[in-house]
Backbone as CSV, one residue per row, in Angstrom:
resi,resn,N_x,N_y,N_z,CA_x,CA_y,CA_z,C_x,C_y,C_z
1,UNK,128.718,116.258,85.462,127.274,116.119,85.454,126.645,117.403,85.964
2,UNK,125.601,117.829,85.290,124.929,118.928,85.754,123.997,118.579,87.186
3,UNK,123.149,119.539,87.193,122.412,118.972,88.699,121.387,117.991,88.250
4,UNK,120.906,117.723,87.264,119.991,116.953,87.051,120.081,116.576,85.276
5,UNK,120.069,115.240,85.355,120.056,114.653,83.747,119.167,113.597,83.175
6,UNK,118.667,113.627,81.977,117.987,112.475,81.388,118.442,111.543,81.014
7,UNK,118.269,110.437,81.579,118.922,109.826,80.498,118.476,108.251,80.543
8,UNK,118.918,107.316,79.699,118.091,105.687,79.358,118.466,104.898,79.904
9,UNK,118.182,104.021,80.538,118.954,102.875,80.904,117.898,101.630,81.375
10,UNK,118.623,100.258,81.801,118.204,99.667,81.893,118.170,99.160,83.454
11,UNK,116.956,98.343,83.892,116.607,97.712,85.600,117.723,97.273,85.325
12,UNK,118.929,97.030,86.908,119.762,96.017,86.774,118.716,94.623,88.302
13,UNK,117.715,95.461,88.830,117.493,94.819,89.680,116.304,95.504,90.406
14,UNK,115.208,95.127,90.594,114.737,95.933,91.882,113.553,95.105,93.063
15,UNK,113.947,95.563,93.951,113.257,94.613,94.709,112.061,95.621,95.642
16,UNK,111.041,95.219,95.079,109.884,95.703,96.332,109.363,96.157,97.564
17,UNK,110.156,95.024,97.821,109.879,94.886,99.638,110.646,95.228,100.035
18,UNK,112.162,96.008,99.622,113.777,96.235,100.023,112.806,98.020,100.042
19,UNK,111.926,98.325,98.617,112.006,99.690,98.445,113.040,100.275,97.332
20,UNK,113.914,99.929,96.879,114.882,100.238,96.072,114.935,99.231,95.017
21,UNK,116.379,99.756,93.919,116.690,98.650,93.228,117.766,99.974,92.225
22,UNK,118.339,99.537,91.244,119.166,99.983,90.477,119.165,99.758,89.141
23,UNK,119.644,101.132,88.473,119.867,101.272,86.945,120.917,101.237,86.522
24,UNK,121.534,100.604,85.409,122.598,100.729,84.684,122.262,101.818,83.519
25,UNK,123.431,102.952,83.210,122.991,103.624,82.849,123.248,102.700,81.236
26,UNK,122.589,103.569,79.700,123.218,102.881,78.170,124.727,103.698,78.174
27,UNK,125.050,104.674,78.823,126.597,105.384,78.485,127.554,104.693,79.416
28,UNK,126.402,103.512,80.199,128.087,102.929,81.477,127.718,104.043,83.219
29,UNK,128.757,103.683,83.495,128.939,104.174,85.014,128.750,103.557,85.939
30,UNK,128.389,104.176,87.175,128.011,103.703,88.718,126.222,103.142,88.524
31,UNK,126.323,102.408,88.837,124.727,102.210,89.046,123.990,103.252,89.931
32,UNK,122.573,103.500,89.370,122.024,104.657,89.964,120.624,103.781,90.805
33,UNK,120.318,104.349,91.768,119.531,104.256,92.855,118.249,104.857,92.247
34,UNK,117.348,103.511,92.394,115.913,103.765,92.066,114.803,102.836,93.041
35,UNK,114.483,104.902,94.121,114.038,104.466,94.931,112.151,104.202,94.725
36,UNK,111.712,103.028,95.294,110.555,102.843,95.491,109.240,104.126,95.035
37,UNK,109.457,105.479,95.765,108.668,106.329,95.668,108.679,107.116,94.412
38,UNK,110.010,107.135,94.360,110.244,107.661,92.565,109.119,106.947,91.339
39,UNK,109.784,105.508,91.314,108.778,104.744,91.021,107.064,104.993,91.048
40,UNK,106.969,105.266,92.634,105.394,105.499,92.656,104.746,106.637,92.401
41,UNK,105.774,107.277,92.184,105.158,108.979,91.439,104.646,108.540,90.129
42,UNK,105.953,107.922,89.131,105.225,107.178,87.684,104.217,106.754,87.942
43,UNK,103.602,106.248,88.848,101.981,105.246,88.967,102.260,104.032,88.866
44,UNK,103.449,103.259,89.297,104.320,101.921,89.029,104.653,101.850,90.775
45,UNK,103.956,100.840,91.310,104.420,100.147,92.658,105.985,98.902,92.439
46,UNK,106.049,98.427,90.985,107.296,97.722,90.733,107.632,97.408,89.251
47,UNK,108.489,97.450,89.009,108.902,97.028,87.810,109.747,95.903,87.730
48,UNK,109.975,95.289,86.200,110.146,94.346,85.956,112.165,94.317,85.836
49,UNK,113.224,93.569,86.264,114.609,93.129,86.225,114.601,93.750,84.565
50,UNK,115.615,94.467,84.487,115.805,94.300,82.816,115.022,95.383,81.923
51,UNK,113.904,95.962,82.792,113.226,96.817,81.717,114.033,98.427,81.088
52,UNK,113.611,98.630,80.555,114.137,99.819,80.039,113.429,101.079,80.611
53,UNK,114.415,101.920,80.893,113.627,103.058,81.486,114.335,104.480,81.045
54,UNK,113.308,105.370,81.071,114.104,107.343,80.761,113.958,107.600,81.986
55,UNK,114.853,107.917,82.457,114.474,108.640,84.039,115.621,110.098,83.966
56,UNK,115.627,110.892,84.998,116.042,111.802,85.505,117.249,111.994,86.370
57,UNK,118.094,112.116,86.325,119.313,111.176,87.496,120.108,112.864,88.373
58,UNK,120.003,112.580,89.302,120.747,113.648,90.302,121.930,112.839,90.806
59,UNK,123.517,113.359,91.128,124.680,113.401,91.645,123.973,113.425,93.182
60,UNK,124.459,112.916,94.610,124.003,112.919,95.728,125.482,112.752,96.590
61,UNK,125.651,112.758,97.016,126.874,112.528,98.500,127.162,111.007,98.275
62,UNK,125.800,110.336,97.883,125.892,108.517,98.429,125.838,108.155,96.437
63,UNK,125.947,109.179,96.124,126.110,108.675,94.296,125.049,109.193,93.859
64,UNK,124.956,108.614,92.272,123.521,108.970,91.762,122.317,108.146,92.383
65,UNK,121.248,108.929,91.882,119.972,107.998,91.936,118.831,108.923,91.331
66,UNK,117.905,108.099,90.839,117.019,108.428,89.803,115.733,109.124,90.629
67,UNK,115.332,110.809,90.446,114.970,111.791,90.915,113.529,111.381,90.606
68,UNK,113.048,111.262,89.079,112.026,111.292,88.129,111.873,109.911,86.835
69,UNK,110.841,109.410,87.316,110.688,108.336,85.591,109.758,109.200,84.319
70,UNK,110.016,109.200,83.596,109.378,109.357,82.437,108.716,108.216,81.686
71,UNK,109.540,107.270,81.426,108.690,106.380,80.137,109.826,104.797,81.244
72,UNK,108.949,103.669,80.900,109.273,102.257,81.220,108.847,101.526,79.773
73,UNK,109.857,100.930,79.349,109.065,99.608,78.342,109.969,98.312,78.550
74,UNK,109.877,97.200,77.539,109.973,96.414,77.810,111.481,95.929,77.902
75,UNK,112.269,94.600,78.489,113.278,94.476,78.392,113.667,94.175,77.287
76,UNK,114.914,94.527,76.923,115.715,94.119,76.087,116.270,92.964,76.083
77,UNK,115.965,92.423,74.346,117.220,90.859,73.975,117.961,90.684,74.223
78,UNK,119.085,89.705,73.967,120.283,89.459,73.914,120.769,91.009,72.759
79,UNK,120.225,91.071,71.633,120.617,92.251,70.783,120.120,93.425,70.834
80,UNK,119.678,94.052,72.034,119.473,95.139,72.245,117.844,95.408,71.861
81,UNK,116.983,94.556,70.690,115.874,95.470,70.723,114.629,94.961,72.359
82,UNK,113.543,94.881,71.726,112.692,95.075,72.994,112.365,93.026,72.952
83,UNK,112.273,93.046,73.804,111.713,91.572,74.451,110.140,91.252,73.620
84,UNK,110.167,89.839,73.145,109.199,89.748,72.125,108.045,88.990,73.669
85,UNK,106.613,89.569,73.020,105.930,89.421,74.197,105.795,87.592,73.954
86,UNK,105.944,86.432,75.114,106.053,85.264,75.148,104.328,84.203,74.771
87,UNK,103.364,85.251,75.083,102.340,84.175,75.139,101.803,84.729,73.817
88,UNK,101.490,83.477,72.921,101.262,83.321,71.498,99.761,83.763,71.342
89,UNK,98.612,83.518,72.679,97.958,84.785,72.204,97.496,85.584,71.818
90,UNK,98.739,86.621,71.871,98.685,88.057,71.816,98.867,88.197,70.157
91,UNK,97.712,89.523,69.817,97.920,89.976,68.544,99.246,90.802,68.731
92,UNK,99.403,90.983,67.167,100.784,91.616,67.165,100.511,93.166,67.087
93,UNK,99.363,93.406,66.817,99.312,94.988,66.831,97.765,95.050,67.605
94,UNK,98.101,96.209,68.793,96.746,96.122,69.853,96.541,97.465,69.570
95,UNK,96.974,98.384,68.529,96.609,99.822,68.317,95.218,99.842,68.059
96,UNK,94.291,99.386,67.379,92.714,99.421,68.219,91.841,98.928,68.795
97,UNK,92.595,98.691,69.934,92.384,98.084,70.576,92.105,98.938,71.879
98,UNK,90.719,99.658,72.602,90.698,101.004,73.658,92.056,100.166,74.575
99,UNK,92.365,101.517,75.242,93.118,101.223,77.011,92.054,101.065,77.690
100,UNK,91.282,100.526,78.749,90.161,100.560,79.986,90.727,100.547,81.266
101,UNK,90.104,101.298,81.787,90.375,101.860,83.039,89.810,100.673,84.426
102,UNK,90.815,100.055,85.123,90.740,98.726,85.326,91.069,98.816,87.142
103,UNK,90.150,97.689,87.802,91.098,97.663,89.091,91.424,95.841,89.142
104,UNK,92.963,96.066,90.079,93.218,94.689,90.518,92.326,93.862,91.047
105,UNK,91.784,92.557,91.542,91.305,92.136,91.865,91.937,91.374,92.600
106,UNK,92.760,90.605,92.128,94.190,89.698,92.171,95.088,89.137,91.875
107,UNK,96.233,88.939,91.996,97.502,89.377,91.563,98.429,88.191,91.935
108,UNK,98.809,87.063,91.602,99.986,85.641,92.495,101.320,86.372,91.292
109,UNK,102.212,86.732,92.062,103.978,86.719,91.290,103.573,85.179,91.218
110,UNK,103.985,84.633,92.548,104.410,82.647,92.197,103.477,82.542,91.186
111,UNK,102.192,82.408,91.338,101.393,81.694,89.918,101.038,82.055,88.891
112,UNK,102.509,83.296,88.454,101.733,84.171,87.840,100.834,84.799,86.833
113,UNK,99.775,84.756,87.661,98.498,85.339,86.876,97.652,85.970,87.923
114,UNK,96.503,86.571,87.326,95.729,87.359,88.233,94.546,87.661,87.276
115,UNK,93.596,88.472,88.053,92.613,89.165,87.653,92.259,90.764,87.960
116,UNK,91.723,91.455,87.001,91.370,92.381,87.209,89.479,92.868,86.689
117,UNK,89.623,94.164,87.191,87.631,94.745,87.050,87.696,95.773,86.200
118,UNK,87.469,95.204,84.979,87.277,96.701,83.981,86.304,97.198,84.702
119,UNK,86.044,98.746,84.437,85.242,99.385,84.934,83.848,99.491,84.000
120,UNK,82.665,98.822,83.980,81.862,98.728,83.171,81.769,97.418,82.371
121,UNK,82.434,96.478,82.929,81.967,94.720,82.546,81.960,93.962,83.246
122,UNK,81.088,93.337,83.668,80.667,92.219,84.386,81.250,90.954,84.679
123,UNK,82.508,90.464,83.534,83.625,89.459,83.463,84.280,90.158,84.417
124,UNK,85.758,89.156,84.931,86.930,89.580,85.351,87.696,89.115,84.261
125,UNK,88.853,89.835,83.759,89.498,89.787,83.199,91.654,89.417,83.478
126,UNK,91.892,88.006,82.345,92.667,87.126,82.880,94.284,88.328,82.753
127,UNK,94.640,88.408,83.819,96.467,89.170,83.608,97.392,87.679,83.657
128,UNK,98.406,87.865,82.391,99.197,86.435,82.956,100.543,87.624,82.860
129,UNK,101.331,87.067,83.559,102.734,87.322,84.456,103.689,87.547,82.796
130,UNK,103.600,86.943,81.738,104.532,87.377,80.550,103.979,88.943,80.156
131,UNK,102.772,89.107,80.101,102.006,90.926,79.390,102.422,91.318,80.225
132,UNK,102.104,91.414,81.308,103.126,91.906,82.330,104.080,92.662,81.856
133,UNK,105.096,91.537,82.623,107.011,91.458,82.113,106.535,92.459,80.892
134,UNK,106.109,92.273,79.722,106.261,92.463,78.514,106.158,93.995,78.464
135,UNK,105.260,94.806,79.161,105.049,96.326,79.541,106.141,96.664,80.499
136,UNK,106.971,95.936,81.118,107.804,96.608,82.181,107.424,96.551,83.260
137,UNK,106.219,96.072,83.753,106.101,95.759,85.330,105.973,94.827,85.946
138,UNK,106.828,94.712,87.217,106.629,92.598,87.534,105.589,92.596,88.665
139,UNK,105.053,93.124,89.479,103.844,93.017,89.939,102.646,93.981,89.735
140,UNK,101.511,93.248,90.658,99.884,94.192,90.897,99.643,93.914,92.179
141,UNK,98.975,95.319,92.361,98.847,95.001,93.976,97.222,94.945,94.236
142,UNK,96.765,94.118,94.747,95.187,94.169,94.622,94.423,95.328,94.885
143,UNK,93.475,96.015,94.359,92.547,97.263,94.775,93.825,98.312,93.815
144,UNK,94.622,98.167,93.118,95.763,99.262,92.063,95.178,99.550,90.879
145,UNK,94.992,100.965,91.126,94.202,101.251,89.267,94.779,100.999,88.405
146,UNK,94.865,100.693,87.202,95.515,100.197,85.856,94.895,100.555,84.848
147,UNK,95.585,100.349,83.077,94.703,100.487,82.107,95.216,99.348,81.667
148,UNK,94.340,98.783,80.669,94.350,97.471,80.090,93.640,97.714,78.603
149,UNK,94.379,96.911,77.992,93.483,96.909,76.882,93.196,95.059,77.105
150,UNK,92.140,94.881,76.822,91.223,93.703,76.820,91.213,93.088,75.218
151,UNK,91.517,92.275,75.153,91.305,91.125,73.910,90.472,89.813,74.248
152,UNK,90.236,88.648,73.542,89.654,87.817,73.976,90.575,86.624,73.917
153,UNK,90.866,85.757,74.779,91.720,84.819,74.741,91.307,83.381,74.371
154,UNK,92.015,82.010,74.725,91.355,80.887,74.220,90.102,80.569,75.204
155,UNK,90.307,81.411,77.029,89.446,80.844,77.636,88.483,82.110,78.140
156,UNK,88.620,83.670,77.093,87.678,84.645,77.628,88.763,85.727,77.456
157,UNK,88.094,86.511,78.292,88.565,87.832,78.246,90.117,88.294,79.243
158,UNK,91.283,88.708,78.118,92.591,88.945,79.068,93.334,90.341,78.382
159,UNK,94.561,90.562,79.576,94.819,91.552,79.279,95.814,91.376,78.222
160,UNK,95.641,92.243,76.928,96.409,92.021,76.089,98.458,93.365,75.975
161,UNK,97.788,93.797,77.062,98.240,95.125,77.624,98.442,95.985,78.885
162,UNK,98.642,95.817,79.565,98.487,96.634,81.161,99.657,97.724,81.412
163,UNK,99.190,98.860,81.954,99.964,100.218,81.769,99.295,100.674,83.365
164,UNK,99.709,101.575,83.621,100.119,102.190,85.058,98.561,102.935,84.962
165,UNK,98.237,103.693,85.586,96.922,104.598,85.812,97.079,105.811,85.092
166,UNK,98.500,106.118,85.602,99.144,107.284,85.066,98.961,107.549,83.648
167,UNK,99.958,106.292,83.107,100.163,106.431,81.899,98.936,106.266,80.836
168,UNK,97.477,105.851,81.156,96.632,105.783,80.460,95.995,106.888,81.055
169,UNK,96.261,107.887,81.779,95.578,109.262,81.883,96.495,109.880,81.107
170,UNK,97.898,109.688,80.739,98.793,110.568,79.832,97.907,110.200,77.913
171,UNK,97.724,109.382,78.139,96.918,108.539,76.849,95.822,109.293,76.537
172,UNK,94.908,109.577,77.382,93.681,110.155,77.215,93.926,111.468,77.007
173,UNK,94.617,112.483,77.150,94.838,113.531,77.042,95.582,114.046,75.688
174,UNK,95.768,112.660,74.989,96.416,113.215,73.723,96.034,113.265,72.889
């Protein structure tokens, strides 16, 4: 291994409140160490068991562990492609659909659902715990910037989409 590598793999686990959690790499090996702050450089306070991730991986004394994230999406099937999003919902294509620049409001893992504050509408808008999962992240932390794209649901306005702060400032710039 060189001093630093790219490469794909999948969450085998990560826990929040521990600060850590681990990647399996797609070529095999030692599980690699993916610490909390790494994470919060992406603009991601947690991600979801299972998601798929590009990260950056450094050799260390105590093994690998993941330096840099690049890209998170969703978990993978039983057959390898991406996890079909669960709540029926959701359109199948949200490409025009804007990203909006959003804050938490509130956030239950147990119940999971929540709300968030587009910036410039007067609704709160519904997050349920599958769109989530479905982007790669398993929590929100209340007052956490986000982008969302907004659709209208059976009972109002929800997120049909939620992405990191980051990654919808990488969005805007392209």
């Amino acid at each position: 291994m060189t001093d630093e590598e790219k490469i794909w793999g999948q969450v085998k686990w990560f826990d929040a409140t521990k600060g850590f959690g681990f990647v399996v790499a797609d070529e095999g090996g030692p599980d690699i160490l993916l610490h909390a702050n790494v994470l919060r450089n992406f603009g991601q306070s947690s991600i979801a068991d299972g998601s798929v991730v590009y990260i950056a991986v450094q050799a260390t004394e105590r093994g690998k562990q993941a330096t840099e994230v690049f890209e998170i999406s969703a978990p993978r099937d039983a057959e390898g492609g991406a996890e079909p999003a669960t709540s029926p919902e959701l359109p199948a294509d949200l490409s025009d659909v804007p990203l909006e620049p959003a804050r938490v409001k509130w956030f239950d893992k147990i119940k999971g659902f929540g709300f968030a504050n587009v910036y410039g509408r007067p609704e709160d808008v519904f997050i349920h715990m599958e769109v989530l999962r479905s982007c790669g992240m398993a929590d929100l932390i209340p007052g956490e910037a986000i982008c969302i794209r907004v659709i209208e649901g059976p009972r109002g306005q929800m997120a049909g989409e939620v992405r990191s702060w980051e990654f919808g400032q990488k969005e805007a710039e392209k």
